[in-house]
C-alpha positions as CSV (number, residue, x, y, z in Angstrom):
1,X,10.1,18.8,-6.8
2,X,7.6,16.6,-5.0
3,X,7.9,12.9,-5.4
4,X,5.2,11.0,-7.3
5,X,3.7,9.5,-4.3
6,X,3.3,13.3,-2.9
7,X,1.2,14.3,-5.8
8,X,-0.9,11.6,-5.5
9,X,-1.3,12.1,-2.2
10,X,-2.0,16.0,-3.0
11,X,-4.6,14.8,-5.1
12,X,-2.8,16.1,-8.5
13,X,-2.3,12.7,-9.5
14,X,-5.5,9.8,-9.3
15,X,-5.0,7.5,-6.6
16,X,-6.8,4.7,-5.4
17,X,-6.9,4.5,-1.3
18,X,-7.3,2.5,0.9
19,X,-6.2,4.0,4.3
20,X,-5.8,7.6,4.9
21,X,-4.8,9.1,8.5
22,X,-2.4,12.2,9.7
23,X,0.8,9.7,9.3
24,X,0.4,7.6,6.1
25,X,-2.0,6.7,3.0
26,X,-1.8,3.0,1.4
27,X,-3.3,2.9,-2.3
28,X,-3.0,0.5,-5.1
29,X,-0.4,0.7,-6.8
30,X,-0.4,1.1,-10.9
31,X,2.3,-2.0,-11.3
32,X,0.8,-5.3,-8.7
33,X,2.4,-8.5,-8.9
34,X,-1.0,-9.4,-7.6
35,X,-4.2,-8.7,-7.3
36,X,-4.5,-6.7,-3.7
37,X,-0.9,-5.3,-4.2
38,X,-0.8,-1.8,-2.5
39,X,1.6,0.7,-1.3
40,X,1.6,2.2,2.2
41,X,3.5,5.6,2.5
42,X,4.5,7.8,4.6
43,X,2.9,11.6,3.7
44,X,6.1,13.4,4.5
45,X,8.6,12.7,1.6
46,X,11.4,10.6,3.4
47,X,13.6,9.1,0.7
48,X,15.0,6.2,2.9
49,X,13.3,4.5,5.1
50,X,16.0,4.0,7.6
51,X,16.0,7.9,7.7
52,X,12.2,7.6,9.2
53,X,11.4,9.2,12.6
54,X,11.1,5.7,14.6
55,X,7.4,6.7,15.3
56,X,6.7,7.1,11.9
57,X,7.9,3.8,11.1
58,X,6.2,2.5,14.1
59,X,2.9,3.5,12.1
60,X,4.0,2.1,8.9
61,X,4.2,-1.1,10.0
62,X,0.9,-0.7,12.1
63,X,-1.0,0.3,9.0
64,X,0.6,-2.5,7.0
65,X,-0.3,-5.1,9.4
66,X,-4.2,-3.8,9.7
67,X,-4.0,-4.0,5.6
68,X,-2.4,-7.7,5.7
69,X,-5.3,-8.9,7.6
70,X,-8.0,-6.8,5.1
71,X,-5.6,-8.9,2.4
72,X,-6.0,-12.1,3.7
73,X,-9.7,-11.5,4.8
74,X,-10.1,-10.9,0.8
75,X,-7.5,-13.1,-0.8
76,X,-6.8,-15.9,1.5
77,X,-3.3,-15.6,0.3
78,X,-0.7,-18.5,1.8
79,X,0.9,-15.1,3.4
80,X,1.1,-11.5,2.7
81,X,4.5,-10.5,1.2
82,X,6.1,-7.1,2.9
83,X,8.8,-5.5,1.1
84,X,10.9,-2.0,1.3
85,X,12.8,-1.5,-2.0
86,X,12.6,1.9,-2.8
87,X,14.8,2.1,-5.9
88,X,12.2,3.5,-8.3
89,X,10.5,6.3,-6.3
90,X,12.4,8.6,-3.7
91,X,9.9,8.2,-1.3
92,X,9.7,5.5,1.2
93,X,6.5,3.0,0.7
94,X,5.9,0.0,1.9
95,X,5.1,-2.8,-0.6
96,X,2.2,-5.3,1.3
97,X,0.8,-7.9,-0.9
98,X,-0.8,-11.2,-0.6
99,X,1.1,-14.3,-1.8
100,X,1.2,-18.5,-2.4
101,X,5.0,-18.5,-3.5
102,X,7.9,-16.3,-3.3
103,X,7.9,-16.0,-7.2
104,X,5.0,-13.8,-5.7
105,X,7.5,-11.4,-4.3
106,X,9.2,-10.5,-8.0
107,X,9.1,-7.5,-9.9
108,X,9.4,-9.5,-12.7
109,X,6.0,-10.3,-12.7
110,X,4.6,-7.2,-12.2
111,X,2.1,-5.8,-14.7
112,X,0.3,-2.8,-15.5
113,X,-3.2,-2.3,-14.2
114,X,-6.3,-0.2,-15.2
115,X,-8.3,2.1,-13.4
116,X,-11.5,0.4,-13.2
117,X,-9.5,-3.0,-11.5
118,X,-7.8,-0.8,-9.4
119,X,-10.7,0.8,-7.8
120,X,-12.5,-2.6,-7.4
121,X,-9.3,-3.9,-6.0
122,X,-9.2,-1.1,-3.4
123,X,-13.0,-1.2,-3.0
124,X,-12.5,-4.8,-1.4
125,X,-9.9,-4.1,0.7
126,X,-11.6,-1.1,2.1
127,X,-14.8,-3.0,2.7
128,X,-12.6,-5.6,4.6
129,X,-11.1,-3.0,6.9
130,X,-14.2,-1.6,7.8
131,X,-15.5,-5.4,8.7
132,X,-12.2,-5.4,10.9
133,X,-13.4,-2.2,12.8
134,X,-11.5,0.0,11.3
135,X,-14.1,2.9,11.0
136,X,-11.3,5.7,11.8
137,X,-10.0,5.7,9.1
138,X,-10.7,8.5,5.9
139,X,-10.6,5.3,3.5
């Protein structure tokens, strides 16, 4: 059965993207601890990420970085947060988000989001990657 993060990559689920290339997809995801908060995952359905073809992980961290500087272009966070937990969905994804504190890096504080912040959230960041140069991508 395909993993969440595969459907809404499919398209059966909504999703709100921000990067979309033969590797990976980032898209907000429905749970931010902050405004910005986005997921970048992998479009084959790897469960850990320590299992990842090292190219594939390569790219990961590639698109994560080009999204931290769309972040702090849009946020002007003190940093942007990265974190791999991967307990809740058996599909590896990269957690990027920007961040003043490391309170900012808790679950705990995570809240649900609606559709319309979403897609101005992603708007933003999009627009900021494409200010970067970042034209290749199928945002």
């Amino acid at each position: 059965m395909p993993s969440i993060f595969t459907r809404i990559i499919d398209g059966e689920l909504p999703g709100h993207f921000v990067w979309k290339d033969a590797l990976a997809v980032a898209f907000m995801t429905i749970q931010p601890i902050r405004p910005g908060h986005l997921l970048v995952v992998p479009r084959a359905e790897v469960d850990h990420w320590d299992d990842l073809p090292e190219a594939t992980s390569a790219h990961l961290m590639l698109v994560a970085q080009r999204i931290a500087r769309a972040q702090k272009a849009v946020y002007a966070p003190l940093r942007v947060g990265l974190m791999i937990a991967g307990i809740e969905v058996p599909h590896t994804h990269l957690h990027v988000l920007p961040i003043d504190e490391m309170g900012d890096l808790s679950f705990a504080r995570a809240h649900g989001a609606d559709a319309a912040t979403l897609a101005a959230e992603a708007q933003k960041l999009r627009a900021a990657l494409r200010a970067g140069g970042h034209r290749e991508a199928d945002f």
